[in-house]
N, C-alpha and C positions, 0 to 999 in steps of 0.2 A: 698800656697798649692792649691789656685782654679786655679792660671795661669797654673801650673803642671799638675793638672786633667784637663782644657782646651786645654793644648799641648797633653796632648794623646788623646782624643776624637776626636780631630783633625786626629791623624796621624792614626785611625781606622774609621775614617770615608769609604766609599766606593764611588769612585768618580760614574757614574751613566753609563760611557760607559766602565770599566773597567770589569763587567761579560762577555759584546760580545764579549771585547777582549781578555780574556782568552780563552771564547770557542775557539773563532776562529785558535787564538798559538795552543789549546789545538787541533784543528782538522787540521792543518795543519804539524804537528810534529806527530801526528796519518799517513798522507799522507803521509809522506816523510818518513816515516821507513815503511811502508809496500812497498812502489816506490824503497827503498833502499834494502828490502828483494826482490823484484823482479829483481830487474839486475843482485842483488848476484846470485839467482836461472838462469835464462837467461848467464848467462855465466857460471856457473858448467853445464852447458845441452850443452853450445857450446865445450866446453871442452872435454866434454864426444864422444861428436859426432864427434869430431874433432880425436880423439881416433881412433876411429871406421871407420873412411874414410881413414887414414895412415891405419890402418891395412889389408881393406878392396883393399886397392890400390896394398898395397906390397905381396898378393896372387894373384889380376891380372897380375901383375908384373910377379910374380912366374910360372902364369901361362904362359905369353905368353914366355917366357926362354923357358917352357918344349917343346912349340911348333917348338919355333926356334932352339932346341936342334933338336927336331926330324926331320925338314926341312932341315937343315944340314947334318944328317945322311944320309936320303935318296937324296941328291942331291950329296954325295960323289958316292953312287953306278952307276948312269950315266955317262956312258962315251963318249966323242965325236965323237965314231963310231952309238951311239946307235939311235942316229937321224936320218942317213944315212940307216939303216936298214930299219928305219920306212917308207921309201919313201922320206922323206925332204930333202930339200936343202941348200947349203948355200946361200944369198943373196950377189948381186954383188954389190949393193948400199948401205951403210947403213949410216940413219941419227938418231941421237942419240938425245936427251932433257934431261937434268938434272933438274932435280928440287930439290929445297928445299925442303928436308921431314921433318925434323924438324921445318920450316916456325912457328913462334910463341909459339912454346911449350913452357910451363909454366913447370918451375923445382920449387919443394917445397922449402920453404928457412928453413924449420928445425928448427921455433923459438918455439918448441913444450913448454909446461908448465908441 
């Protein structure tokens, strides 16, 4: 019976660095779920914003159609006497540059959430 109550006094004893070490588990498992609610929050706000720039883009978008609609419209009404009216002329030389207008445009890839 004493060896019994020996082995448990034993196994409740409290070793002497075992408090720091739970504080410290205890404040770093505190750390890391607030660090863990923070990314969660930091990506629902990217998400959100990320929302809002597609929709934000596809009214720019929207808009500049209206304007090339209406660029269109009015460049059917000129016609190639209406320059000549105006005094101009035609050029006997002409040298042309194409450029790349498109040069590096970035097309979205659609991986939306």
């Amino acid at each position: 019976m004493k060896a019994r109550l020996l082995q448990i006094s034993i196994l409740t004893a409290e070793h002497p660095a075992e408090r720091a070490l739970r504080g410290t588990l205890a404040a770093l498992l505190i750390f890391g779920a607030a660090l863990y609610m923070y990314f969660v929050a930091v990506s629902i706000i990217n998400i959100i914003e990320r929302k809002d720039a597609l929709v934000e883009a596809g009214a720019k978008a929207s808009a500049v159609a209206e304007l090339e609609e209406k660029y269109f419209k009015r460049a059917e009404l000129i016609a190639n006497e209406d320059p000549i009216s105006f005094g101009l002329v035609p050029l006997e030389s002409k040298r042309f540059v194409e450029r790349a207008a498109r040069l590096g445009a970035l097309t979205p890839a659609g991986n939306e959430i």
